[in-house]
C-alpha positions as CSV (number, residue, x, y, z in Angstrom):
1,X,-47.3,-71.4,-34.3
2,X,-43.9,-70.6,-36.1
3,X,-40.9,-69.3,-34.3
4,X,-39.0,-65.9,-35.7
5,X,-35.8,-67.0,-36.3
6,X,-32.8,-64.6,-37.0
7,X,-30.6,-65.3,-38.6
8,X,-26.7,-65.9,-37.7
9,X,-24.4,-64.4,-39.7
10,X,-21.9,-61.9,-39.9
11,X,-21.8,-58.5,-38.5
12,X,-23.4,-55.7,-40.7
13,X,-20.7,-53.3,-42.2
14,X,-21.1,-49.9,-41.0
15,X,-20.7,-47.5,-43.8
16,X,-18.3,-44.8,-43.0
17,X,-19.8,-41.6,-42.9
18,X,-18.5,-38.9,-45.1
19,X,-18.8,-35.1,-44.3
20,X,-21.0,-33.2,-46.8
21,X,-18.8,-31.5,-49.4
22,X,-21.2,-28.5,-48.2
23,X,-19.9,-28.6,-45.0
24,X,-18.7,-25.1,-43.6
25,X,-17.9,-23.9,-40.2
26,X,-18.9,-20.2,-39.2
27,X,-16.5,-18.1,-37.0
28,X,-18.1,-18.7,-33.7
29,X,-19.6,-14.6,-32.9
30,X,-18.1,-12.8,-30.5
31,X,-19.9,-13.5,-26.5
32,X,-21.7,-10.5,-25.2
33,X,-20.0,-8.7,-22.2
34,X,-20.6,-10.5,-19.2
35,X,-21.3,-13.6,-20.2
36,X,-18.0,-15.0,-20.5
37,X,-17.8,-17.1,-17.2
38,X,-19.2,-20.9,-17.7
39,X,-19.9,-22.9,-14.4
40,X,-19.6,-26.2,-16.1
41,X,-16.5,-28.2,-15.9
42,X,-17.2,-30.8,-19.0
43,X,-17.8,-28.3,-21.2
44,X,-14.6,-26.3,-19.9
45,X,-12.5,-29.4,-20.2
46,X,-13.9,-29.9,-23.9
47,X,-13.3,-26.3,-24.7
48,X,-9.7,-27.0,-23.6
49,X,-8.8,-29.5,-25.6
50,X,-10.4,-27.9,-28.2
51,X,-7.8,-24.8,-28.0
52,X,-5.1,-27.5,-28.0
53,X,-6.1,-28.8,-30.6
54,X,-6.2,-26.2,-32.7
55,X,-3.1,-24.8,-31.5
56,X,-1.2,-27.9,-32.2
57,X,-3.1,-28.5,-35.7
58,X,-2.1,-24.9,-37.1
59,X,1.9,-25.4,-35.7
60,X,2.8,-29.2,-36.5
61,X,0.5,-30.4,-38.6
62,X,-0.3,-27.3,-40.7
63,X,-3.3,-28.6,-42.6
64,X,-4.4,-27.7,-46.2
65,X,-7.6,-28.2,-45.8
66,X,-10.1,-25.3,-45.4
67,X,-12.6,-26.6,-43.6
68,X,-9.5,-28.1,-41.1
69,X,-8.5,-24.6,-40.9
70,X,-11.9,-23.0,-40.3
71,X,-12.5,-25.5,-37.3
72,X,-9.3,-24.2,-35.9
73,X,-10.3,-20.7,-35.8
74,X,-12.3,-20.6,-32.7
75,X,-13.4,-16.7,-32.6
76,X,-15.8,-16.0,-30.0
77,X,-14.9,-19.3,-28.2
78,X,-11.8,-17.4,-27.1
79,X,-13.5,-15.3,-24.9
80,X,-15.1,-18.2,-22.7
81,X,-13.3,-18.9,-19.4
82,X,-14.2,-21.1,-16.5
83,X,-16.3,-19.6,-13.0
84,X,-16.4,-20.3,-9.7
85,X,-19.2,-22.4,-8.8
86,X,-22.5,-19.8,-8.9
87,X,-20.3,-17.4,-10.8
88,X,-21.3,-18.4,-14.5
89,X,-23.6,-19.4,-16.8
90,X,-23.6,-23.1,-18.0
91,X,-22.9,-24.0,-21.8
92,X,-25.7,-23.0,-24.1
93,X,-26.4,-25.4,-26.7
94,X,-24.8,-23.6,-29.7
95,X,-21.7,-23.5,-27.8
96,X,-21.3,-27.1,-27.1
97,X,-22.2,-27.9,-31.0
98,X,-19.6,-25.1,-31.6
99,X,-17.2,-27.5,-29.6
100,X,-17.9,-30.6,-30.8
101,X,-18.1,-30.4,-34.8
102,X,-14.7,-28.6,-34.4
103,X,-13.3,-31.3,-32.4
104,X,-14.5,-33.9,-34.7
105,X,-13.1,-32.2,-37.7
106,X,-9.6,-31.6,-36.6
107,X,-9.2,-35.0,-34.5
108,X,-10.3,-36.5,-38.2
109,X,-7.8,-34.4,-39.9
110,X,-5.2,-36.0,-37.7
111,X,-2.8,-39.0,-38.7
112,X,-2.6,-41.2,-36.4
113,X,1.5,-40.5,-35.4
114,X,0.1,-37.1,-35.1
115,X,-2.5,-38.1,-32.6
116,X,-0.5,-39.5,-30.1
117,X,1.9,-36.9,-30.3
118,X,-1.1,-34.6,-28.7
119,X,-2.2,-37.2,-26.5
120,X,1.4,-36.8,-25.1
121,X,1.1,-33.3,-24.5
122,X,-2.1,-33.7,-22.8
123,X,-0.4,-35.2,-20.2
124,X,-1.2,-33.6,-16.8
125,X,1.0,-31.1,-15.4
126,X,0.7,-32.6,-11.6
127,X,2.2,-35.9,-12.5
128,X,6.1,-34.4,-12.3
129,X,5.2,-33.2,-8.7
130,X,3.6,-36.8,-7.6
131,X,6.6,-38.1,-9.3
132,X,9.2,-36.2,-7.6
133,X,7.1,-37.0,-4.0
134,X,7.8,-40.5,-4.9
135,X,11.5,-40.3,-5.4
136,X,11.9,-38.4,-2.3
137,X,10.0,-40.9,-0.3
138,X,11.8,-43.9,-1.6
139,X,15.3,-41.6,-1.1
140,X,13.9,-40.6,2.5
141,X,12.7,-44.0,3.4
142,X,16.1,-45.8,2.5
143,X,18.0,-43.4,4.7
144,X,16.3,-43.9,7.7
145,X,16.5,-47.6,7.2
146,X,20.4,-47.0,7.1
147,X,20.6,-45.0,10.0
148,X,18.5,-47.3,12.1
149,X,20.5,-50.3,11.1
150,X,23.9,-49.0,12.2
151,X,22.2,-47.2,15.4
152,X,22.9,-44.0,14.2
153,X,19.4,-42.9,15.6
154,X,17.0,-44.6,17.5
155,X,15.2,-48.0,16.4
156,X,11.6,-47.0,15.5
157,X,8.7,-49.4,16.4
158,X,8.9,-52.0,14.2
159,X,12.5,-51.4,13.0
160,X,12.8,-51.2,9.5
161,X,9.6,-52.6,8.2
162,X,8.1,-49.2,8.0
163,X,10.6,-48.1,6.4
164,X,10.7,-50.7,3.7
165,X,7.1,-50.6,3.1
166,X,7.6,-47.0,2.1
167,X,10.5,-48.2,0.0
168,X,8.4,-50.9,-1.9
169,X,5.1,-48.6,-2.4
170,X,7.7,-45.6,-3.6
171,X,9.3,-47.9,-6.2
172,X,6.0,-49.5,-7.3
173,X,4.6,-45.7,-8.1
174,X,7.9,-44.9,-9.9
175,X,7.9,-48.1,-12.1
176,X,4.1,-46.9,-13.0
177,X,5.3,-43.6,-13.9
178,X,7.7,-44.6,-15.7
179,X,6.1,-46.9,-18.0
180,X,3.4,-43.8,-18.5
181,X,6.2,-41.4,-19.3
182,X,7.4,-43.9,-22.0
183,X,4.0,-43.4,-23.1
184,X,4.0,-40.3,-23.0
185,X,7.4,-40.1,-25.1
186,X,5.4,-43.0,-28.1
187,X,8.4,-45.2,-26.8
188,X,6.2,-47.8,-25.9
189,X,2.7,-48.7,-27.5
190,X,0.2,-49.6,-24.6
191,X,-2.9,-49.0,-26.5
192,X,-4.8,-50.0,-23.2
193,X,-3.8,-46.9,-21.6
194,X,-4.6,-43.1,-21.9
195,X,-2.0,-40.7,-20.8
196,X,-4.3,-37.9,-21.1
197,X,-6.4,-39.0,-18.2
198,X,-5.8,-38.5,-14.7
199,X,-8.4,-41.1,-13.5
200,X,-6.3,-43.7,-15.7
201,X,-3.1,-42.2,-14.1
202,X,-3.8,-42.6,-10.4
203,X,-5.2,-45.8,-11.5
204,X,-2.1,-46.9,-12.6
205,X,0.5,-45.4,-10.2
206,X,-2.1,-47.2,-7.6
207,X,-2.0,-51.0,-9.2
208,X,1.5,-50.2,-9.5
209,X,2.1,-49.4,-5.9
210,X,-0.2,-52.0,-5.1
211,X,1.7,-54.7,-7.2
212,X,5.2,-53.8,-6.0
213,X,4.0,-54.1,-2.2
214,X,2.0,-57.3,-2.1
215,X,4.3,-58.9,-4.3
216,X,8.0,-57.7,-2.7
217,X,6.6,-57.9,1.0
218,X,7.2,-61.8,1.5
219,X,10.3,-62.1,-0.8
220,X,12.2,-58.6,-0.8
221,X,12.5,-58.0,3.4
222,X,15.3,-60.4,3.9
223,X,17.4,-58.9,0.8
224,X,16.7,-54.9,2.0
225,X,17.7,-56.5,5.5
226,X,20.9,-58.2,4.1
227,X,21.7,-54.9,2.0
228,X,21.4,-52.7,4.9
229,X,24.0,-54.5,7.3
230,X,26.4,-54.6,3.7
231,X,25.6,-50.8,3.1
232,X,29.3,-48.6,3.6
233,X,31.6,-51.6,3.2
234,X,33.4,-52.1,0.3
235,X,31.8,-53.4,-2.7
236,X,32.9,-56.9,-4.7
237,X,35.7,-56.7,-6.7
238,X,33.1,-58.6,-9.3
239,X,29.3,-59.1,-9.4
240,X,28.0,-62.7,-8.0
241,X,25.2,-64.2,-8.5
242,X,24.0,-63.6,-4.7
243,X,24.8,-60.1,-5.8
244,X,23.0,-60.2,-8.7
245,X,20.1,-61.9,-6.7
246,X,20.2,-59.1,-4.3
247,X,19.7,-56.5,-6.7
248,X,16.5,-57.9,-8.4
249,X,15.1,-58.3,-5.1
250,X,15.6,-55.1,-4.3
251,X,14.6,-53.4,-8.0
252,X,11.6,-56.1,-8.4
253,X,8.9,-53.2,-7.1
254,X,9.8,-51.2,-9.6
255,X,9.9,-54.3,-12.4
256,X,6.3,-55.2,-11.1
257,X,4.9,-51.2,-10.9
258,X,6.5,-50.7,-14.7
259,X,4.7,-54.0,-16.2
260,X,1.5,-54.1,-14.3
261,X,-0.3,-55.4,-17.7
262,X,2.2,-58.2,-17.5
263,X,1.6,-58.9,-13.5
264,X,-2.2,-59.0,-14.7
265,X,-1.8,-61.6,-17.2
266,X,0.2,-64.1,-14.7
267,X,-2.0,-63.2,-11.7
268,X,-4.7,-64.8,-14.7
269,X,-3.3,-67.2,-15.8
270,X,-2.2,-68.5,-12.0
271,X,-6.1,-67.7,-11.6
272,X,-7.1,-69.9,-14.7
273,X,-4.6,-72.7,-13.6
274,X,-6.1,-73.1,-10.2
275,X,-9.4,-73.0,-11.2
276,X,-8.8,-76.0,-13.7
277,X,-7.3,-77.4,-10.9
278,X,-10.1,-77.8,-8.8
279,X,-12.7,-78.9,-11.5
280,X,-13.6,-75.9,-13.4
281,X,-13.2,-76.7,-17.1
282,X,-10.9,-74.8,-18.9
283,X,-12.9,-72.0,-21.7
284,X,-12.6,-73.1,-25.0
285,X,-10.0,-71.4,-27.8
Protein backbone atom coordinates (compact mmCIF):
# COMPACT_ATOMS: atom_id res chain seq x y z
CA UNK A 1 0.00 0.00 0.00
CA UNK A 2 1.55 3.44 -1.13
CA UNK A 3 2.00 6.34 1.15
CA UNK A 4 0.57 10.07 -0.04
CA UNK A 5 3.41 12.06 0.04
CA UNK A 6 3.26 15.92 -0.20
CA UNK A 7 5.37 17.42 -1.32
CA UNK A 8 7.90 20.09 0.35
CA UNK A 9 8.38 23.10 -1.31
CA UNK A 10 7.83 26.58 -1.17
CA UNK A 11 4.87 28.47 0.10
CA UNK A 12 2.06 29.15 -2.54
CA UNK A 13 1.91 32.90 -3.63
CA UNK A 14 -1.24 34.42 -2.62
CA UNK A 15 -2.50 36.57 -5.48
CA UNK A 16 -3.41 39.93 -4.38
CA UNK A 17 -6.88 40.64 -4.63
CA UNK A 18 -7.90 43.57 -6.71
CA UNK A 19 -11.27 45.41 -6.21
CA UNK A 20 -13.68 45.18 -9.10
CA UNK A 21 -13.38 48.21 -11.31
CA UNK A 22 -17.41 47.97 -10.75
CA UNK A 23 -17.05 48.55 -7.37
CA UNK A 24 -19.32 51.41 -5.92
CA UNK A 25 -20.39 52.36 -2.50
CA UNK A 26 -24.07 53.63 -1.86
CA UNK A 27 -24.72 56.48 0.57
CA UNK A 28 -25.64 54.51 3.55
CA UNK A 29 -29.94 55.57 3.83
CA UNK A 30 -30.82 57.53 6.38
CA UNK A 31 -31.93 55.23 10.04
CA UNK A 32 -35.61 55.42 10.79
CA UNK A 33 -36.45 57.48 14.04
CA UNK A 34 -35.85 55.51 16.91
CA UNK A 35 -33.59 53.32 15.93
CA UNK A 36 -30.50 55.13 16.36
CA UNK A 37 -29.25 53.57 19.77
CA UNK A 38 -26.84 50.30 19.16
CA UNK A 39 -26.20 48.16 22.41
CA UNK A 40 -23.13 46.61 20.93
CA UNK A 41 -19.75 47.89 21.79
CA UNK A 42 -17.59 46.22 18.78
CA UNK A 43 -19.65 47.47 16.34
CA UNK A 44 -19.59 51.03 18.16
CA UNK A 45 -15.80 50.86 18.43
CA UNK A 46 -15.68 49.95 14.54
CA UNK A 47 -18.14 52.63 13.65
CA UNK A 48 -15.57 54.97 15.49
CA UNK A 49 -12.77 54.44 13.83
CA UNK A 50 -14.57 54.46 10.82
CA UNK A 51 -15.64 58.32 11.41
CA UNK A 52 -11.99 58.85 12.02
CA UNK A 53 -11.07 57.59 9.40
CA UNK A 54 -12.93 59.34 7.13
CA UNK A 55 -12.39 62.52 8.83
CA UNK A 56 -8.72 62.28 8.68
CA UNK A 57 -8.78 60.82 4.89
CA UNK A 58 -10.88 63.90 3.57
CA UNK A 59 -8.41 66.66 5.71
CA UNK A 60 -4.76 65.18 5.25
CA UNK A 61 -4.72 62.91 2.82
CA UNK A 62 -7.42 64.34 0.43
CA UNK A 63 -7.82 61.48 -1.92
CA UNK A 64 -8.61 61.56 -5.66
CA UNK A 65 -10.20 58.65 -5.84
CA UNK A 66 -13.93 58.34 -6.12
CA UNK A 67 -14.65 55.33 -4.77
CA UNK A 68 -12.02 56.63 -1.63
CA UNK A 69 -14.33 59.45 -1.39
CA UNK A 70 -17.59 57.61 -1.56
CA UNK A 71 -16.43 55.32 1.44
CA UNK A 72 -15.84 58.41 3.37
CA UNK A 73 -19.18 59.74 3.10
CA UNK A 74 -20.93 57.81 5.73
CA UNK A 75 -24.67 59.24 5.43
CA UNK A 76 -27.06 57.39 7.49
CA UNK A 77 -24.13 56.00 9.61
CA UNK A 78 -24.05 59.47 11.14
CA UNK A 79 -27.07 59.04 12.95
CA UNK A 80 -25.93 55.80 14.96
CA UNK A 81 -24.85 56.44 18.51
CA UNK A 82 -24.03 53.95 21.30
CA UNK A 83 -26.95 52.82 24.32
CA UNK A 84 -26.96 51.94 27.51
CA UNK A 85 -26.98 48.32 28.02
CA UNK A 86 -30.98 47.23 27.10
CA UNK A 87 -31.37 50.62 25.54
CA UNK A 88 -30.58 49.72 21.78
CA UNK A 89 -30.83 47.58 19.15
CA UNK A 90 -27.58 45.52 18.19
CA UNK A 91 -25.91 46.00 14.61
CA UNK A 92 -27.97 44.64 11.72
CA UNK A 93 -26.07 43.04 9.16
CA UNK A 94 -26.18 45.74 6.43
CA UNK A 95 -24.76 47.98 8.88
CA UNK A 96 -21.67 46.10 9.82
CA UNK A 97 -21.00 45.39 5.90
CA UNK A 98 -21.68 49.16 5.63
CA UNK A 99 -18.67 49.42 8.19
CA UNK A 100 -16.37 47.21 7.06
CA UNK A 101 -16.11 47.65 3.09
CA UNK A 102 -15.68 51.36 3.97
CA UNK A 103 -12.89 50.62 6.33
CA UNK A 104 -11.20 48.41 3.95
CA UNK A 105 -11.30 50.95 1.22
CA UNK A 106 -9.94 53.89 2.99
CA UNK A 107 -7.29 51.96 5.20
CA UNK A 108 -6.19 50.63 1.51
CA UNK A 109 -6.11 54.09 0.17
CA UNK A 110 -3.72 54.97 2.92
CA UNK A 111 0.29 55.19 2.48
CA UNK A 112 1.81 53.73 4.94
CA UNK A 113 3.49 57.33 6.63
CA UNK A 114 -0.17 58.22 6.47
CA UNK A 115 -1.28 55.21 8.55
CA UNK A 116 0.67 55.69 11.42
CA UNK A 117 0.01 59.13 11.56
CA UNK A 118 -3.85 57.93 12.42
CA UNK A 119 -2.71 55.24 14.50
CA UNK A 120 -1.12 58.17 16.54
CA UNK A 121 -4.22 59.93 16.95
CA UNK A 122 -5.97 56.94 18.00
CA UNK A 123 -4.23 57.06 20.89
CA UNK A 124 -6.48 56.99 24.01
CA UNK A 125 -7.38 60.05 25.75
CA UNK A 126 -6.94 58.39 29.43
CA UNK A 127 -3.30 57.77 29.02
CA UNK A 128 -2.33 61.76 29.88
CA UNK A 129 -4.32 61.36 33.21
CA UNK A 130 -2.53 57.77 34.10
CA UNK A 131 0.52 59.60 33.11
CA UNK A 132 0.30 62.56 35.14
CA UNK A 133 -0.88 59.96 38.34
CA UNK A 134 2.44 58.56 37.72
CA UNK A 135 4.51 61.67 37.93
CA UNK A 136 2.76 62.75 40.94
CA UNK A 137 3.34 59.53 42.72
CA UNK A 138 7.04 59.35 41.89
CA UNK A 139 7.15 63.39 42.98
CA UNK A 140 4.98 62.50 46.16
CA UNK A 141 6.89 59.35 47.00
CA UNK A 142 10.47 61.11 46.78
CA UNK A 143 9.29 63.79 49.23
CA UNK A 144 8.20 61.77 51.83
CA UNK A 145 11.43 59.76 51.59
CA UNK A 146 13.18 63.27 52.22
CA UNK A 147 11.25 64.21 54.96
CA UNK A 148 11.58 60.95 56.79
CA UNK A 149 15.22 60.89 56.33
CA UNK A 150 16.04 64.24 57.91
CA UNK A 151 13.11 63.54 60.66
CA UNK A 152 11.11 66.17 59.44
CA UNK A 153 8.01 63.82 60.15
CA UNK A 154 7.71 60.66 61.60
CA UNK A 155 9.60 57.40 60.41
CA UNK A 156 6.86 55.25 58.83
CA UNK A 157 6.96 51.35 59.22
CA UNK A 158 9.55 50.28 57.25
CA UNK A 159 11.26 53.59 56.73
CA UNK A 160 11.83 54.44 53.36
CA UNK A 161 11.28 51.25 51.47
CA UNK A 162 7.72 52.05 50.84
CA UNK A 163 8.50 54.94 49.68
CA UNK A 164 11.08 53.71 47.24
CA UNK A 165 9.00 51.10 45.91
CA UNK A 166 6.59 53.67 44.84
CA UNK A 167 9.46 55.55 43.37
CA UNK A 168 10.79 52.51 41.34
CA UNK A 169 7.10 51.25 40.03
CA UNK A 170 6.33 55.27 39.26
CA UNK A 171 9.45 55.54 37.07
CA UNK A 172 9.01 52.08 35.49
CA UNK A 173 5.28 53.34 34.29
CA UNK A 174 6.86 56.68 33.07
CA UNK A 175 9.69 55.04 31.04
CA UNK A 176 6.72 52.83 29.45
CA UNK A 177 4.95 55.86 28.60
CA UNK A 178 7.30 57.40 27.36
CA UNK A 179 8.62 55.06 24.93
CA UNK A 180 4.68 54.78 23.75
CA UNK A 181 4.43 58.52 23.37
CA UNK A 182 7.56 58.29 21.03
CA UNK A 183 5.37 56.06 19.31
CA UNK A 184 2.85 57.91 19.29
CA UNK A 185 4.98 61.00 17.80
CA UNK A 186 6.63 58.00 14.69
CA UNK A 187 9.90 58.97 16.57
CA UNK A 188 10.58 55.54 17.19
CA UNK A 189 9.55 52.38 14.96
CA UNK A 190 8.41 49.56 17.40
CA UNK A 191 6.38 47.71 14.94
CA UNK A 192 5.56 45.18 17.91
CA UNK A 193 3.41 47.62 19.44
CA UNK A 194 -0.02 49.32 18.84
CA UNK A 195 -0.63 52.63 20.28
CA UNK A 196 -4.12 52.42 19.43
CA UNK A 197 -4.88 49.84 21.91
CA UNK A 198 -5.52 50.16 25.48
CA UNK A 199 -5.02 46.40 26.32
CA UNK A 200 -1.40 46.81 24.67
CA UNK A 201 -1.01 50.05 26.77
CA UNK A 202 -1.71 48.77 30.25
CA UNK A 203 0.29 45.90 29.04
CA UNK A 204 3.09 47.88 28.67
CA UNK A 205 3.04 50.49 31.45
CA UNK A 206 2.63 47.05 33.60
CA UNK A 207 5.94 45.01 32.16
CA UNK A 208 7.34 48.40 32.52
CA UNK A 209 6.55 48.87 36.13
CA UNK A 210 7.14 45.46 36.62
CA UNK A 211 10.75 45.61 35.06
CA UNK A 212 11.86 48.79 36.78
CA UNK A 213 10.85 47.14 40.29
CA UNK A 214 12.29 43.66 40.21
CA UNK A 215 15.17 44.84 38.61
CA UNK A 216 16.12 48.20 40.73
CA UNK A 217 14.94 46.54 44.14
CA UNK A 218 18.32 44.64 44.94
CA UNK A 219 20.65 47.26 43.24
CA UNK A 220 18.92 50.79 43.46
CA UNK A 221 18.07 50.91 47.62
CA UNK A 222 21.50 51.59 48.74
CA UNK A 223 21.92 54.61 45.98
CA UNK A 224 18.18 56.23 46.87
CA UNK A 225 19.52 55.63 50.54
CA UNK A 226 22.89 57.34 49.88
CA UNK A 227 21.01 60.20 47.80
CA UNK A 228 18.66 60.89 50.50
CA UNK A 229 21.24 61.61 53.37
CA UNK A 230 23.25 63.91 50.30
CA UNK A 231 19.87 65.64 49.49
CA UNK A 232 20.06 69.80 50.51
CA UNK A 233 23.95 69.91 50.68
CA UNK A 234 25.76 71.43 48.17
CA UNK A 235 26.35 69.79 45.03
CA UNK A 236 30.07 68.80 43.46
CA UNK A 237 31.83 71.35 41.95
CA UNK A 238 32.22 68.49 39.05
CA UNK A 239 30.46 65.17 38.27
CA UNK A 240 32.42 61.83 39.60
CA UNK A 241 32.15 58.79 38.64
CA UNK A 242 30.39 57.75 42.10
CA UNK A 243 28.17 60.52 41.01
CA UNK A 244 27.64 59.47 37.85
CA UNK A 245 27.02 55.86 39.27
CA UNK A 246 24.49 57.31 41.58
CA UNK A 247 22.45 58.79 38.96
CA UNK A 248 22.02 55.65 36.74
CA UNK A 249 21.03 53.81 39.77
CA UNK A 250 18.62 56.01 40.50
CA UNK A 251 17.25 56.69 36.57
CA UNK A 252 17.76 52.74 35.75
CA UNK A 253 13.69 52.20 36.46
CA UNK A 254 13.00 54.39 34.00
CA UNK A 255 15.93 53.02 31.42
CA UNK A 256 14.40 49.45 32.06
CA UNK A 257 10.35 50.62 31.83
CA UNK A 258 11.42 52.63 28.39
CA UNK A 259 13.26 49.51 26.71
CA UNK A 260 11.23 46.60 28.04
CA UNK A 261 11.67 44.87 24.35
CA UNK A 262 15.37 45.18 25.20
CA UNK A 263 14.97 43.76 29.07
CA UNK A 264 13.07 40.89 27.16
CA UNK A 265 15.80 39.90 24.87
CA UNK A 266 18.54 39.76 27.83
CA UNK A 267 16.12 38.11 30.30
CA UNK A 268 16.31 35.40 27.00
CA UNK A 269 19.16 35.29 26.29
CA UNK A 270 20.31 34.85 30.24
CA UNK A 271 17.35 32.18 29.86
CA UNK A 272 18.96 30.46 26.78
CA UNK A 273 22.55 30.68 28.47
CA UNK A 274 21.48 28.82 31.50
CA UNK A 275 19.68 26.35 29.86
CA UNK A 276 22.75 25.36 27.66
CA UNK A 277 24.30 25.43 30.83
CA UNK A 278 22.71 22.73 32.33
CA UNK A 279 22.54 20.31 29.31
CA UNK A 280 19.88 21.56 27.13
CA UNK A 281 21.36 21.87 23.53
CA UNK A 282 21.34 25.04 22.10
CA UNK A 283 18.37 25.52 18.90
CA UNK A 284 19.92 25.47 15.75
CA UNK A 285 20.55 28.89 13.48
Amino acid sequence: MTENVVPIGPDPVVPSVQRPASLHIDLFPRVESGREAIEDPEFIAALNRLRGLSSFILQVAAPSDDLVCQAARLGGLNQLRRAFPSKGRPAEFEEWQAVEVRTQVIWGALSEAHRRKFLATQTPGWISYLISAFIVMAAASLVVAVLIRTDVIRPIPGGILIPFLLWIIALGAIGAAASIGMNALSVQDDATFDVSSGKFIWLRLVLGALFGTVLTLPLGFDTFDTFLKGFGQAPASKVTADAAKQAGLLLLPFILGFSTSLVILVLNRLIESAQTFFGKPAKAG
